[in-house]
N, C-alpha and C positions, 0 to 999 in steps of 0.2 A: 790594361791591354798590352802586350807584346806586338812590338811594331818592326815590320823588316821594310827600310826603303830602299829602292833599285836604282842606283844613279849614283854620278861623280861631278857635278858642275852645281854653278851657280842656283840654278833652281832646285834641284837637290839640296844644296845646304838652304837655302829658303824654308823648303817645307821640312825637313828636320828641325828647325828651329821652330819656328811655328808648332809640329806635332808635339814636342819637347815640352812647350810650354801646357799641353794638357792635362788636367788631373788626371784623366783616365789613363795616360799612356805610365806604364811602370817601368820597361825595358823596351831597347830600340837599337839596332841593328842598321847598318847603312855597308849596299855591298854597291862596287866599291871604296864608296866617298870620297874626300879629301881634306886634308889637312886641319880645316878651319872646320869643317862635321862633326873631327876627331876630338875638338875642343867642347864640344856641346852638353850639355849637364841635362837630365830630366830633371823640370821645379818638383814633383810629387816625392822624389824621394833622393834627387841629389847625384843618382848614376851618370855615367857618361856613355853616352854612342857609341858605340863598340862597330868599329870600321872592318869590315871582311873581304876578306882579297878576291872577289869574285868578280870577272866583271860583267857590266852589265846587258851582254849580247852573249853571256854562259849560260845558255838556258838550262840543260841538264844539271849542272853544278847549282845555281840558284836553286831548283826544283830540291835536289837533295838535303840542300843548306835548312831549306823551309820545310822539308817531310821529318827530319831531325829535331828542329828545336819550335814548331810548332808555333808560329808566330800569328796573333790574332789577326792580324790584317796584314798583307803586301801593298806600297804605296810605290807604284812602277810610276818614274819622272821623265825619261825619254821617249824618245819617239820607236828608235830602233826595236827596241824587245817588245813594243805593243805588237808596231809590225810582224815581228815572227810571230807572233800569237803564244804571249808567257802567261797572258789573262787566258785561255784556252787551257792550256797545261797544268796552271796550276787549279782553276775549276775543274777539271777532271780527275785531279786526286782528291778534291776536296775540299782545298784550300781554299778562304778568303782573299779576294784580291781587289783594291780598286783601278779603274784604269779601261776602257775600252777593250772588247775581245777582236778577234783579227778583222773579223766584219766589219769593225767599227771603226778600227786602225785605217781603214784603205782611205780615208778622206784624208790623211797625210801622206799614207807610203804610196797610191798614186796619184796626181793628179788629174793622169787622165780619167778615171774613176770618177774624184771628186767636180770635173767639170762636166761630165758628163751628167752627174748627178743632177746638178744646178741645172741644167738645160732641160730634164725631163720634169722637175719638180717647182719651177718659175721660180727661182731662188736669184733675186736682181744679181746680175753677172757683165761681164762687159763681151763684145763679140770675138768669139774665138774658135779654134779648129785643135782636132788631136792630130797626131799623126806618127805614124812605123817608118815612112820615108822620107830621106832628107828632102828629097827634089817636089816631091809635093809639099812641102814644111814650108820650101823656099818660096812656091809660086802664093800660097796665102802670105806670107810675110812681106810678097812685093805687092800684094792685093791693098795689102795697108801701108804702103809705103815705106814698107821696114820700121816705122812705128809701133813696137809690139816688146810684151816682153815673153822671150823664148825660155820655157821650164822645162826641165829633166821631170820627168813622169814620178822617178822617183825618190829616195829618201836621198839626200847630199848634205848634211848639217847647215841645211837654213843657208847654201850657196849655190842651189842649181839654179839659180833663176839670172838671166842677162838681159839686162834691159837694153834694146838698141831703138837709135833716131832717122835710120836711115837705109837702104835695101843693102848697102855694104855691109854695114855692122850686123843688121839681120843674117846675111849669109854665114856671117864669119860667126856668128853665135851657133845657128845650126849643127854648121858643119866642128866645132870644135866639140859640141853635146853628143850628137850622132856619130859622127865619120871619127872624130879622134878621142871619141867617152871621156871626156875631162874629167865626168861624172861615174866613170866605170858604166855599168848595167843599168843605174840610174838612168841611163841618156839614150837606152832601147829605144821609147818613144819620146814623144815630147809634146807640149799644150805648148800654144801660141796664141797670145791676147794682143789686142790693143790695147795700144797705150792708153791710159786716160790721164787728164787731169784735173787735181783736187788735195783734196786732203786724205794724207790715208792715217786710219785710226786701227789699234787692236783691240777688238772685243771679246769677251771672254763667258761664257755658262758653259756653268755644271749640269751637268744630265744623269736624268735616274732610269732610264728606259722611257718615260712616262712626263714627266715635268721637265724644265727649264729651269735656271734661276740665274739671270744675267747679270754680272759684275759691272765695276763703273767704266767709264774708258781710261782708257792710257795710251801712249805714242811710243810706238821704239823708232829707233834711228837705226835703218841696217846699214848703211853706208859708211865705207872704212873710218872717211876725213869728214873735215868741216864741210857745212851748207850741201850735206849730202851728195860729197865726189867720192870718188874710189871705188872699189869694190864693194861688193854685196857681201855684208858677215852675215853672223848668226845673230847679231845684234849687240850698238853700242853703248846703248842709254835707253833710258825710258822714263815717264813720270808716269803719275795717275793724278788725279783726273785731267784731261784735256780739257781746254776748255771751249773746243766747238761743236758740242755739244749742248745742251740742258736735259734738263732729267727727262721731260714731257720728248724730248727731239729722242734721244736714248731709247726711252720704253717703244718708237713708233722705227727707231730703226732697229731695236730688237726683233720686234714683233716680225716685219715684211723681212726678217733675215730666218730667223731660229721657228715660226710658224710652220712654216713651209718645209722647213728641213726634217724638222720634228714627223708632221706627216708621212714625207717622204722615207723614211725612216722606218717607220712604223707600216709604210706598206710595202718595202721591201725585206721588213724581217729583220732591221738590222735594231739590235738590245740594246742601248748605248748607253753604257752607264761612266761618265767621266768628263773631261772637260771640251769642249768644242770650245775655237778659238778661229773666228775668223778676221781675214786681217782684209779690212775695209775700206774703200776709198768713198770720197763723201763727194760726188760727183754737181754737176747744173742739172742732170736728170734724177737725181737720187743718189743715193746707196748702192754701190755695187761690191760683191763679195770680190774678192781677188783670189784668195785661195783658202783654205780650211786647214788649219792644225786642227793634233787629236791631241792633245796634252796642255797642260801647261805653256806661256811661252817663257822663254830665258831670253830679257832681263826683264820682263812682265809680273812673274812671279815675286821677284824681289820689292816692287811696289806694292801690288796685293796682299800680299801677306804683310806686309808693316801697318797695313792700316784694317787689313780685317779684322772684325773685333769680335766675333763669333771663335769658339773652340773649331780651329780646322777637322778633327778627330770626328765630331760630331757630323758635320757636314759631309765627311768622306766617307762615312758608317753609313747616312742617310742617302746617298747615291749608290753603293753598292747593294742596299734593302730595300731601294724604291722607294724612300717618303720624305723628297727631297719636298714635298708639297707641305713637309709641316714645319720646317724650315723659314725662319724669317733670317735674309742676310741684314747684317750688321757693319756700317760701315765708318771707320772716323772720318770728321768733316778735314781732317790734316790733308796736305799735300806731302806726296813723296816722287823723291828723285832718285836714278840710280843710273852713274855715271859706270860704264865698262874701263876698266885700266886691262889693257890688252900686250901680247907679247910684242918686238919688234918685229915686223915682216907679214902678220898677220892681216888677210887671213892666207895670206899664201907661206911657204915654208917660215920657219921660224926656231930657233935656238929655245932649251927647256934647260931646269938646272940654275937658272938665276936667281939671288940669294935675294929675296924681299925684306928689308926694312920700314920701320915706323907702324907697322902693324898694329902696336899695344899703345902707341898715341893716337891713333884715328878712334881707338874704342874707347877710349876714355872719352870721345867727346858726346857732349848729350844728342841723343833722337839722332843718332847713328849706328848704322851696323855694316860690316863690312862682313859682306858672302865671297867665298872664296870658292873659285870654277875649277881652272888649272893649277891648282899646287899640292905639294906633297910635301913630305920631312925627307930632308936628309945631311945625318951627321949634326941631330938636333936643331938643325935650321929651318925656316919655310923656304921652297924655292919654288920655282916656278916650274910647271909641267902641261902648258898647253896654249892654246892660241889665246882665249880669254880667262885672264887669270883672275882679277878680283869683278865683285859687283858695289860698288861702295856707293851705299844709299844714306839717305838721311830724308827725315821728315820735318816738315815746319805748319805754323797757319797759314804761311799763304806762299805760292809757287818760290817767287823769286828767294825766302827764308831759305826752304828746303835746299834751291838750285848751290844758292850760298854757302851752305852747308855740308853740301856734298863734295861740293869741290875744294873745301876746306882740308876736309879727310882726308882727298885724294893728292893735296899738296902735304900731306905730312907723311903718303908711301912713294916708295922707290925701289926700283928695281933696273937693272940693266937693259935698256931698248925701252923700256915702260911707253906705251903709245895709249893717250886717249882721246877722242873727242871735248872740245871746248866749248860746244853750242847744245850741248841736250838741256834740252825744253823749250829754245830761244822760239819757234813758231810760234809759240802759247803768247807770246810779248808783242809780236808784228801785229 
């Protein structure tokens, strides 16, 4: 099979690697990738991933790329091009594509959408309000004592959300989404939750229109620094599996999450064939959903896919055809870690262009792989090109190997500003 994937980050080179390693795939295309993509070999016959300068919010250019070279499947990895609806475009010429259509996209690109959803289809949620005006935004926010976290309705790379503790910080989140669009058009409306607390986990199934097939757990860390201070990223780490969970706890908080939606789904017409990801807090009442991605998450995917042990190809064949039901997932009993090595100043402005060393000594080490988010070549160097630059995961038998491992790696790269987190997976240990 001829494979075209849509993306340039970390989970992008994830699932390149992963699709790479299928017998089935012969040729494979990544528009626009990056650097470490560029490196990628298919096992079945030895070619390399051929990187296309298109990027991945060029819908017509894309459309063109794939009516030309006729690619067996499209593997779309962000969020953005779901949103405009590229599964749409490209189903109407013809084309194969996996990935939710726009219908199916809106439990990411808005929130208010996807909270609304929860509230008509009993999908465990914590108590919350939408709203178009800041001044009403503001009087539920002091309803909850400014205890809430305030979310841009719409797409902002995994940063529209502010969490404040107090009807100050509340206002001033508002008004900087709304009144001063930090978020751009993202920040039109806005969801306002309470706070909760607990533990929060990311959960993850594949969908066929029709069936479910829910992944193990994992944690990301969105918070810039240590013990979860700083700002909100797109995410710094992650492992899989957590361990507050068990399988028996898992399948019963799958069920009262993805039951329900499923339904819900299904009675409002919406097809869904692709990955649902909702990021859950593990409450004294329950399970309550916090918000819903429509993709993959980044750095989630960097854990999953090192330990899934099924042909990715296979599975992402079987959710765009419906028979995700014949389907047995496959999982190694291994832990994995994957630690973000991020730009300096991220996620707020940040310098690109910085020349990364030790690259070719982190891969030589065993049950390591280093995914590369933000970097490019130039003048036959890797450098750096974005806020999160590497994903540097490693796998072991049991958490603390892996964590070991990981951070092994990431003491043997370097880069100018190089900023990462020192505590991913340390809750798993308390």
């Amino acid at each position: 099979m001829k494979l075209l994937v849509i993306g340039s980050g970390g989970r992008e080179h994830a699932l390149v690697w992963k699709l790479a390693q299928s017998p089935s795939a012969t040729k494979m295309w990544c528009a626009p990738g990056n650097a470490g993509i560029g490196e990628e070999k298919l096992t079945s016959n030895g070619s390399m991933v051929e990187l296309i300068a298109i990027s991945a919010e060029d819908l017509p250019k894309l459309l063109a790329f794939a009516l030309e070279h006729k690619p067996d499947l499209t593997v779309v990895g962000p969020d953005n091009p779901l949103g405009m609806g590229i599964v749409d475009l490209f189903q109407s010429k013809g084309l194969r594509i996996w990935g939710p259509n726009q219908k199916g996209a809106q439990f990411e690109s808005s929130k208010v959408f996807s909270q609304q959803f929860m509230e008509r289809h009993g999908i465990p949620t914590m108590k919350a309000g939408t709203f178009a005006d800041a001044k009403q935004a503001k009087e539920f926010a002091r309803s909850l004592d400014g205890r809430c976290a305030v979310k841009a309705d719409g797409l902002a790379l995994g940063k529209g959300v502010l969490l404040t503790t107090s009807v100050e910080e509340a206002e001033k989140a508002i008004d900087e989404i709304m009144v001063d669009k930090a978020f751009g058009t993202a920040g039109n409306n806005v969801v306002i939750q309470e706070l909760l607390e607990g533990m929060e986990l990311s959960l993850h199934a594949i969908a066929d229109g029709k069936t479910t097939k829910l992944f193990p757990t994992s944690q990301d860390h969105k918070r810039a620094l240590d013990n979860d201070q700083g700002l909100n990223t797109g995410g710094m780490g992650t492992y899989s599996p957590a361990p507050f969970l068990n399988d028996a706890e898992l399948e019963s908080v799958g069920q009262a999450i993805l039951e329900p939606w499923l339904k819900g789904c299904q009675a409002e017409g919406i097809d869904f064939h692709g990955i649902i990801y909702p990021g859950v807090m593990l409450t004294k009442n329950g399970p309550k959903v916090l918000e819903f991605n429509a993709r993959f998450g980044d750095p989630e995917t960097q854990v999953y896919l090192t330990r899934l042990e099924n042909d990715l190809l296979d599975i992402l064949n079987a959710s765009v055809d419906g028979t995700l039901d014949q389907v047995t997932m496959k999982w190694s009993s291994k832990v994995a870690v994957c630690v973000v090595m991020a730009s300096g100043g991220y996620p707020g402005s940040y310098p690109k262009g910085k020349v990364i060393t030790g690259l070719d000594k982190a891969a030589a080490l065993p049950d390591t792989k280093v995914f590369h988010a933000g970097t490019t070549t130039k003048d036959g160097q890797i450098v750096t090109n974005g806020g999160r630059v590497l994903g540097v995961t490693a796998w072991a038998e049991t958490l603390m190997e892996a964590r070991e491992a990981a951070y092994r790696a990431v003491s043997l790269i370097d880069f100018e500003g190089a900023q990462f987190r020192r505590d991913i997976a340390s809750k798993a240990f308390r």
